[in-house]
N, C-alpha and C positions, 0 to 999 in steps of 0.2 A: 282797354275794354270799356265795354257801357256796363255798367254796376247799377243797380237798382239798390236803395236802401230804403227800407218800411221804418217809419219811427227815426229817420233822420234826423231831425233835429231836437231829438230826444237826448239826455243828458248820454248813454253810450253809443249812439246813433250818430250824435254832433262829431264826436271825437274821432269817431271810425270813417267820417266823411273827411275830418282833415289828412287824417293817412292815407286815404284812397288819391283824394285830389291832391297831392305832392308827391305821387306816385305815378302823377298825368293822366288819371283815367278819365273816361267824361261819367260825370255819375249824375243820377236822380235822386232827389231827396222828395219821399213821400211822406206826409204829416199832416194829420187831424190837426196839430195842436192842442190837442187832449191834456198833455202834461209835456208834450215840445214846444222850444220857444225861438222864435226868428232869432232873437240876436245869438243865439249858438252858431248860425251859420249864415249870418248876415256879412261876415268878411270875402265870403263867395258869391256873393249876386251878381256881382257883376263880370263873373270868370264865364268866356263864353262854354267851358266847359262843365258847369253845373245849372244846374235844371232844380227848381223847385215846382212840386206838384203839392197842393191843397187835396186832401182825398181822405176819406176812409173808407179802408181796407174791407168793413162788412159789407160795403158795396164791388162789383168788379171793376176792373180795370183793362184796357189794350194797351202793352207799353211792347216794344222791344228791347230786349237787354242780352247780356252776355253772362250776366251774374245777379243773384240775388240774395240779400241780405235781410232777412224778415224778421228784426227787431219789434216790430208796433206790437205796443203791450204797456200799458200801466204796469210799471213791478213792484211797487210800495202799498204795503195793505192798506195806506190812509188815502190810495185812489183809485185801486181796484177794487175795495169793496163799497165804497161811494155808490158804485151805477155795476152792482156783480153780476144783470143779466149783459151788461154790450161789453163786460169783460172774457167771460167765457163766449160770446158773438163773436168780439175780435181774435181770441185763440181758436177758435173750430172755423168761421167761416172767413178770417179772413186768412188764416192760415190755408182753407182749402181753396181761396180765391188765388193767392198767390204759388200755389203748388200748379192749380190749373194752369196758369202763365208761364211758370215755368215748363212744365208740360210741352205746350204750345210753340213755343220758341226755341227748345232744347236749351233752355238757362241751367246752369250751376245754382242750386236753392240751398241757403246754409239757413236753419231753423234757430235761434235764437232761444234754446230751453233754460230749465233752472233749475238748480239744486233743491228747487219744492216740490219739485218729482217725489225726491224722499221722502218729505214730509218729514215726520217727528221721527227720527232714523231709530233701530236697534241693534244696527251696525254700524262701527266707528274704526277709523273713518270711512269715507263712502265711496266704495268704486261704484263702475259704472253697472257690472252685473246685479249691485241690489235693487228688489224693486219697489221698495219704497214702504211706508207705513202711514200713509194720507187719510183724513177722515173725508172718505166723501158727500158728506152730508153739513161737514162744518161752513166757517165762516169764512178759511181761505181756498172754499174747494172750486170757487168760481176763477180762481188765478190755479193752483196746484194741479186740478182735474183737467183744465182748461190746457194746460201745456202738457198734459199727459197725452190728450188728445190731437194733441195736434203734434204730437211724434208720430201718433200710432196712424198719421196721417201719411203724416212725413217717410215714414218706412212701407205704406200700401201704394202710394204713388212709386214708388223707387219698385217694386214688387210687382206691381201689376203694369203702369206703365212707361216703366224704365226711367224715370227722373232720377238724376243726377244728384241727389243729396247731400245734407252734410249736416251734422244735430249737435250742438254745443251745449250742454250743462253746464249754465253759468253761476258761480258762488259769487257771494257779497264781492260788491265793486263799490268803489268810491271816486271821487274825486272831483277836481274844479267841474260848474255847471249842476251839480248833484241841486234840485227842488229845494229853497230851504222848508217847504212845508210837506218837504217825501217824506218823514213819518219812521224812517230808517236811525238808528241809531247812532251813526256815524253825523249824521248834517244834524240831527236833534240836538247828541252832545253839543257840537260846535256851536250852532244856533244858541242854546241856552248861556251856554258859557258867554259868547260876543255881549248879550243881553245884557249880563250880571245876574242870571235866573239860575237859582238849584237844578240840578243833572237829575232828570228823574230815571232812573232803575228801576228798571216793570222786572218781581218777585227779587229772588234775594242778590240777583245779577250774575249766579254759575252759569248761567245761559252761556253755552260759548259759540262765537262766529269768525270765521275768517276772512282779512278783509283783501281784498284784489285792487289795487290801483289801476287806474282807466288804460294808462297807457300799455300795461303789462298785457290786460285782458283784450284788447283792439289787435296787436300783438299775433296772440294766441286764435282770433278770430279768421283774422286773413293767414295765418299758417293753415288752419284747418281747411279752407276756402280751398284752399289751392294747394291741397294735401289729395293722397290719394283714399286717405283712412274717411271712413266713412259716420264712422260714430254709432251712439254717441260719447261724448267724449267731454271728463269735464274740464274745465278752466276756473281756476280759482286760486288762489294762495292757499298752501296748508299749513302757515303759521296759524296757530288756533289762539283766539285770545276769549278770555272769560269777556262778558258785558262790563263787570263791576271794573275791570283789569282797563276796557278803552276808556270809559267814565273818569277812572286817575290818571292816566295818559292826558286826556283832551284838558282836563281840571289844569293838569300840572302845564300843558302848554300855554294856555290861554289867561287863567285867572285860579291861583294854588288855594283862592281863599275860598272858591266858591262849595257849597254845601249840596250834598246828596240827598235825593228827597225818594222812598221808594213805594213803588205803584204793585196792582194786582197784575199778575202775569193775563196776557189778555189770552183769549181760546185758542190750544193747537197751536202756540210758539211752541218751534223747536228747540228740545234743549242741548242738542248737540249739533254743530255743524261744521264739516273738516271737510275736504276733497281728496282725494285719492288721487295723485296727478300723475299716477305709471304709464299710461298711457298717453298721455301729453306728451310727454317726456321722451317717451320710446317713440310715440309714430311722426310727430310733429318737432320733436328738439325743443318743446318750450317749457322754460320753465320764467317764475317771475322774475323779478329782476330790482323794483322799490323797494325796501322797507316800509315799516308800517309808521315809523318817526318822518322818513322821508317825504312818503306821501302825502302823510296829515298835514304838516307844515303847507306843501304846495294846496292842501283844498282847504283851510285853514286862512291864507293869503286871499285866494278868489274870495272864499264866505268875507273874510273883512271888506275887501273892494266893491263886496253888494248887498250886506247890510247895513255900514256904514251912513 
């Protein structure tokens, strides 16, 4: 098939192209550059079956494809609230840019959502039926609002003009290629720890998150792709671990002597975040498959080989 992928060479975007492309398909990688970086998929240039297209998505596009995969999106609050109006731009219009193409062409569109749909939950864990607890007036409501909207997109094309959909609620994911400056707690720890710098914990670290290794969630992506289930649907690990719990994990792998240093919680972190994955499970057959020792070690490896 020809696959389209928005935010290709974006840290889940890169990874989802090398599954597609040893799967034979001839795929597109479309990227700003925003927070994707060529050497993610610099091993494919010269495959006459990948295509790099320079583009943002707030502007349109004419591509032919067979599939699309609408990743572009800043997902770390240290870069979608940077520039928060061309972050809700790229979830509404480039989302409605790419719905339109798909439209057009009769493309397969899989929507690339987030577990910040729910926002700061008051239900634990979180299926896909709750509808969330978001401030829309807050600091992450230009990323949260922003993918709220661009479902509510995602399900009126599919409604009104028959687009083929598919809506993924993604939980915390890690792994090799992760920004060290994404602002995520998982590359933070790591990063500080490589440094010899104190693990800073924003409030007293009960915060808890689940984390999803890259390869498990790309996985779960093209199951859903080429599922008949429609969503949304989320993908995540529901090993749940406290903040303060990955802090002594990353400590203990990296540097046991390093010291904890604790920050104000910043606005509208959530303090609970688990996924609900019965539905994965039942319509898709996926469930994860890394541990969360196993994973760290392999993004652990990469962070040493590039801050080094």
């Amino acid at each position: 098939m020809r696959i389209l992928v928005t935010g290709g060479a974006g840290f889940i975007g890169s990874h989802l192209i090398d599954r597609l492309m040893e799967q034979g398909h001839d795929v597109l990688c479309l990227d700003n550059f925003y927070t994707g970086h060529k050497r993610n998929i610099e091993k494919w240039f010269d495959n006459p079956y990948f295509e790099l297209i320079r583009h943002d998505i707030t502007e349109p596009i004419r591509l032919e494809v067979d599939q699309v995969y609408h990743l572009a999106c800043p997902a770390s609050p240290i870069h979608y609230q940077f520039n928060p109006v061309k972050t809700i731009k790229t979830n509404v219009l480039g989302t409605l840019y790419m719905l339109g193409l798909a439209k057009r062409v009769k493309a397969r569109f899989l929507l690339a959502s987030t577990s910040e749909v729910y926002g700061d939950p008051d239900v634990h864990p979180q299926p896909e039926e709750y509808r969330g607890s978001v401030n829309c007036t807050g600091l992450r409501a230009c990323y949260d609002e922003g993918k709220r909207v661009a479902e509510t997109l995602a399900f009126e094309y599919h409604r009104e003009h028959k687009v083929d959909i598919r809506v993924a609620r993604i939980f915390n994911t890690y792994g090799p290629r992760m920004l060290k400056n994404d602002g995520r707690v998982v590359s933070n720890f790591i990063v500080q720890a490589l440094d010899k710098k104190p693990l800073t914990v924003y409030g007293d670290g009960s915060q808890t998150r689940s984390f999803c290794y890259v390869s498990d969630l790309v996985e779960g992506l093209i199951g859903l792709m080429n599922n008949d289930y429609i969503g949304p649907i989320n993908l995540g690990n529901p090993g749940e671990y406290s903040v303060l719990e990955l802090a002594k994990i990353i400590r203990e792998m990296i540097n046991p002597d390093m010291e904890l240093v604790y920050k104000a919680l910043p606005q509208d972190d959530p303090r609970k975040r688990q996924p609900d994955i019965t539905k994965a499970s039942t319509y898709l057959g996926w469930e994860p498959m890394i541990s969360l020792k196993e994973g760290l070690e392999l993004t652990i490896r990469d962070f040493q080989q590039r801050v080094s």
